[in-house]
N, C-alpha and C positions, 0 to 999 in steps of 0.2 A: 512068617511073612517078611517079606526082605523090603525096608522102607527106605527109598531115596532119597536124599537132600534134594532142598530146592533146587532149581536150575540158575538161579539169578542170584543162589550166593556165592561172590567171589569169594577166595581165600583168604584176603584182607579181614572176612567179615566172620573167620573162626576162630576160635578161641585159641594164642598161642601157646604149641605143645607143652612150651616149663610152664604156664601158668596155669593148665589146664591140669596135667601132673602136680606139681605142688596145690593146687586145690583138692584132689582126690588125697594126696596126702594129709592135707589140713585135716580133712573130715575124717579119715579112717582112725588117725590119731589121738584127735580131738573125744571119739569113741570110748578110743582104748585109755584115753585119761579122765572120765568119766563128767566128760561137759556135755552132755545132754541136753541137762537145765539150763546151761547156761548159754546154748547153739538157740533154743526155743527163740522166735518173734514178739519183739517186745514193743510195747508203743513207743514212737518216736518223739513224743515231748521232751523238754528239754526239765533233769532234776535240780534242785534245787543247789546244788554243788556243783552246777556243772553253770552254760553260758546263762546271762541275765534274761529273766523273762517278765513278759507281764502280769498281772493280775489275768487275764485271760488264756493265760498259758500261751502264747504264742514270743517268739523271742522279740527282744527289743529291737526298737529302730534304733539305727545306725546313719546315720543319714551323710550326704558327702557334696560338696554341691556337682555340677556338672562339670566334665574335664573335656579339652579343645582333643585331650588324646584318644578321647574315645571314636569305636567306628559307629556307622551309621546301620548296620548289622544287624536284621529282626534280631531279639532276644529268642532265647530259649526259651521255653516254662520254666518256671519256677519247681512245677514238680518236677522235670528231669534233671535240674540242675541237682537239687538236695537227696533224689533216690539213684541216680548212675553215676557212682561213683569209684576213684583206683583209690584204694585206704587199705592195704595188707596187712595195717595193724591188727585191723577190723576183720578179714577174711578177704579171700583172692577175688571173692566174685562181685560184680559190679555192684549187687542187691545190699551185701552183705552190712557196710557199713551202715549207712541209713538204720538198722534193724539191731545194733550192737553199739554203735558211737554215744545213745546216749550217756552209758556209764561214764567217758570222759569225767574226768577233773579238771575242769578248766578254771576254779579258784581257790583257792590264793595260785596262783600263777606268774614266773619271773621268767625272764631271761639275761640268759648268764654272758658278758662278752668279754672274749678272753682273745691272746693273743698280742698281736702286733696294734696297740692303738697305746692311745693316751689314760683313758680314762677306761677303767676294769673294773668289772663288778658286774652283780646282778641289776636290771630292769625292771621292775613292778609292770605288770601291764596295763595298770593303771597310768601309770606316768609314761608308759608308752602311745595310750587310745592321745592323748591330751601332747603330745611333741610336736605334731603339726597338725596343719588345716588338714581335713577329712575330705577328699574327692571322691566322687562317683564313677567310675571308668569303665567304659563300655570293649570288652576286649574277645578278639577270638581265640578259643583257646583249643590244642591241635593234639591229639592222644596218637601216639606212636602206633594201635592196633588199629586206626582210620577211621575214628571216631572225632568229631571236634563240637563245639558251642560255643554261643557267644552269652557272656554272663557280665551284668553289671556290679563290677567290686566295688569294694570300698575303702578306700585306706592312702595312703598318702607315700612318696616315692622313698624309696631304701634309701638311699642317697641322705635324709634328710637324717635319719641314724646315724647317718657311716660320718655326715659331719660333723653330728654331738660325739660318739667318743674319740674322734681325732686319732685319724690312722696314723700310724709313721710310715716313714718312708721304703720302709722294707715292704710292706703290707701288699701285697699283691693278687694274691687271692683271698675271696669269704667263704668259710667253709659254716653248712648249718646241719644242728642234727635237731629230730625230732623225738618229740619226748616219748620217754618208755615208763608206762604205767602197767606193769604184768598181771595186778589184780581187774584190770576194764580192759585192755587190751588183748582178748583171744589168741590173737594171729601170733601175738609174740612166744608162744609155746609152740608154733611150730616153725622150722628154721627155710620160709620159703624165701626171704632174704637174709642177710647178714644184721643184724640187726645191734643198736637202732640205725634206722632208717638217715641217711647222710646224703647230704649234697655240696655242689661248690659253683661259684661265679668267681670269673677271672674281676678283678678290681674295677674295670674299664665299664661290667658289664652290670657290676654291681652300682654303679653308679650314675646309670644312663637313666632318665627319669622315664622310662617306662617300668622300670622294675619298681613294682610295689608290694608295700609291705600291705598287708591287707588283713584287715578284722572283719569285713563285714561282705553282703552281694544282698542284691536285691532291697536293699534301704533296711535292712536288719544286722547283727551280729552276725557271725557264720555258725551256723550249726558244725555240730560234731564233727559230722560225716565231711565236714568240705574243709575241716583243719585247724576247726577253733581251738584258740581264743585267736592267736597269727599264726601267718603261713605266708608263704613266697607267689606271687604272680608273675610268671617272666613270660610274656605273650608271646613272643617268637621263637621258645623254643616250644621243643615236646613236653606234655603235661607233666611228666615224671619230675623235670627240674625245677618246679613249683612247688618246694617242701612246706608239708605241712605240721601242725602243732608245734612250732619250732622254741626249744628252752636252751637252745647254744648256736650262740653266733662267734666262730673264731677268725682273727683274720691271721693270713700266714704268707710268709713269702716263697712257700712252694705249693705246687697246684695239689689239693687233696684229694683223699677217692673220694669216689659217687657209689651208691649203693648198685645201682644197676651196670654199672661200668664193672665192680667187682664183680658182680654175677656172672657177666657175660660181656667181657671186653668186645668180642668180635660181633656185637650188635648194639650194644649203648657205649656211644662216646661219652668222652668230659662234656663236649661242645652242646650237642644232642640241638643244633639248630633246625627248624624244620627246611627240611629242602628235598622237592619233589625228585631228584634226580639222581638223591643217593637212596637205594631200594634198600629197606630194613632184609633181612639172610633171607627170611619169610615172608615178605611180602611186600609189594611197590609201596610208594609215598607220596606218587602221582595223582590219586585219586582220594578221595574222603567222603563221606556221609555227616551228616548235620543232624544231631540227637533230638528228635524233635518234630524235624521238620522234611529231613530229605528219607523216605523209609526207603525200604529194600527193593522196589519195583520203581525206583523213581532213578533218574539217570547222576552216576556220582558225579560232585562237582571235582575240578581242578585243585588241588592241591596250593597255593601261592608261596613261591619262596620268603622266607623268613617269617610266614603264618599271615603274608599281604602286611605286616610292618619294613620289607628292607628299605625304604625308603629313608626310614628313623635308623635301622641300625645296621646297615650292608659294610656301614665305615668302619666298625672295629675289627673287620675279618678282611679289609683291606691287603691282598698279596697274599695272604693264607689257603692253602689246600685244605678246601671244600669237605674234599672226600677224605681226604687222609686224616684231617681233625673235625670229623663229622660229630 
C-alpha cells in the first residue's frame, strides 16, 4: 500500500536530510555498540547529582523579577518547552533529550575563562547564579527548521560576565564550548557534529543586554534537556547560537568556528541572524510555526527580521551584507 504524506506539509516542516541521515546513523551504531539499555525511556526527574530539586522532586525555583525586555508573546507550555528539544549531545531527535539529559552532571560544575581578558580562571556556578540580579525575560526564540517559541528565561545579561573578568582590548570575539561528559552524553559516540559542541559572538554582540546568560525558564532551574546548569540566550538569532551547558568561555581576537558553520559552511553562517529573506539551501525562512500553539492545518505566521527584536539590534550589522554574512 503506497501512503502519501500529508497535503498541508511544507517542506520547512521535514526533517533535514543530514539530520535525518545522522539520526539513522546514530541508531544503527548505537546498536552495533551495544546501547540498547542505555537508548531505553527513562523518567525524567532530575538525580540527585545532577540540577537542585525539591523535596517533591520537581526542580527548584529560580525566580528573576520581570524584565522591560521581554515581549508580550503568549508563552508556550511548559511541556513543549522542556520535551521538543535541539540537544545532539542527547540524540538528533527532538524527543530524544528530555528522555536521556537526565544523566547530566550538573554539580560540582565550573566554568573555565580563558583567553583575552584580565582576570582567568575557572567560575563556580555558584558564584555565578549570585553575580547579578536574576531577571525574567520573556523572549521568542526562532529554530532554523521553522519551528519557534516563546519561553520565559531566567538569568541576567552576558555583559555583566564579560565586565567581571575585564576584556582587553584585543578581545573581540567570545567563543563558547559546551561541556563533554561521554559517560551521560550518548550522542557523543557518534560523530553527527564535530564535537564538543562550539559557538562564537562577535564582542559587540556579546555585550548587547539582550544576550543572556541564563540558568533558569519558567521560574525554575533549567532542566537537562534545555542546557543546565548555563547556556546562551541570543533571541535574534537562530536557536543553534544559544549554546548550551557551557564549561568554556574564551574571548579572542579572531572570529572562532561554530560547530554548525563547520559542518556545513554553505548553510550555517557565523552570523546565523534570523532573516526571512535569506532562504536556508532547503527551505525558506519566510514562514514559521509556533510549537504549541500554531499546528499544521493552521496558516504559518511571517517570519520577523531579527526574530521581531531589530529594533534593539539592526545597529550592529549597520552597512553589513545581509546575505553574504548571514
Amino acid at each position: 500500500m503506497l501512503i502519501k504524506p500529508p497535503a498541508d506539509i511544507d517542506p520547512s516542516e521535514i526533517t533535514p536530510r543530514n539530520v535525518y541521515e545522522a539520526r539513522r546513523t546514530f541508531l544503527r551504531q548505537a546498536a552495533a555498540l551495544g546501547l540498547a539499555g542505555t537508548m531505553l525511556p527513562h523518567a525524567t526527574a532530575q538525580t540527585a547529582s545532577a540540577a537542585p530539586v525539591t523535596e517533591q522532586g520537581k526542580l527548584a525555583a529560580l525566580p528573576g523579577k520581570s524584565s522591560t525586555l521581554s515581549t508580550t508573546d503568549k508563552l508556550t507550555p511548559h511541556k513543549d518547552v522542556v520535551t521538543y528539544n535541539n540537544y545532539y549531545e542527547f540524540g538528533t531527535d527532538k524527543h530524544q533529550p528530555a528522555q536521556y539529559a537526565h544523566r547530566l552532571r550538573t554539580r560540582p560544575w565550573s566554568v573555565m575563562i580563558e583567553g583575552e581578558v584580565k582576570n582567568k580562571g575557572p567560575m563556580n556556578i555558584e558564584d555565578l547564579l549570585k553575580l547579578a540580579p536574576m531577571e525574567e525575560r520573556i523572549y521568542r526564540m526562532r529554530c532554523v527548521e521553522g519551528w519557534s517559541m516563546v519561553i520565559p528565561w531566567v538569568g541576567y545579561s552576558l555583559a555583566e560576565l564579560m565586565k567581571r573578568v575585564e576584556p582587553t582590548s584585543k578581545a573581540k570575539y567570545v567563543a563558547f564550548t559546551t561541556a563533554m561528559q561521554p559517560d551521560t552524553m550518548i550522542g557523543l559516540r557518534i560523530p553527527a557534529l564535530e564535537w564538543p559542541y562550539v559557538e562564537g559572538l562577535r564582542m559587540d554582540e556579546a555585550m548587547h543586554p539582550l544576550t543572556l546568560l541564563t540558568f533558569g525558564l519558567y521560574g525554575e532551574v533549567l532542566p537537562n534537556q534545555n542546557g543546565a546548569p548555563v547556556r546562551l540566550v541570543v533571541p535574534w538569532k537562530y536557536g543553534f547560537k544559544s549554546i548550551k551547558s557551557i564549561d568554556k568561555i574564551v574571548l579572542m581576537e579572531t572570529q572562532p568556528k561554530t560547530s554548525w558553520n563547520v559542518a556545513a559552511a554553505h548553510e550555517y553562517g557565523f552570523y546565523s541572524n534570523v532573516n526571512p529573506t535569506v532562504s536556508h539551501p532547503r527551505w525558506s525562512q519566510a514562514t514559521e510555526r509556533r510549537i504549541g500553539e500554531d499546528g499544521f492545518l493552521a496558516p504559518k505566521r511571517k517570519t520577523l527580521p531579527f526574530n521581531g527584536y531589530a529594533e534593539q539590534v539592526a545597529g550592529l550589522y549597520k552597512g553589513m551584507d545581509l546575505k553574504k554574512f548571514y
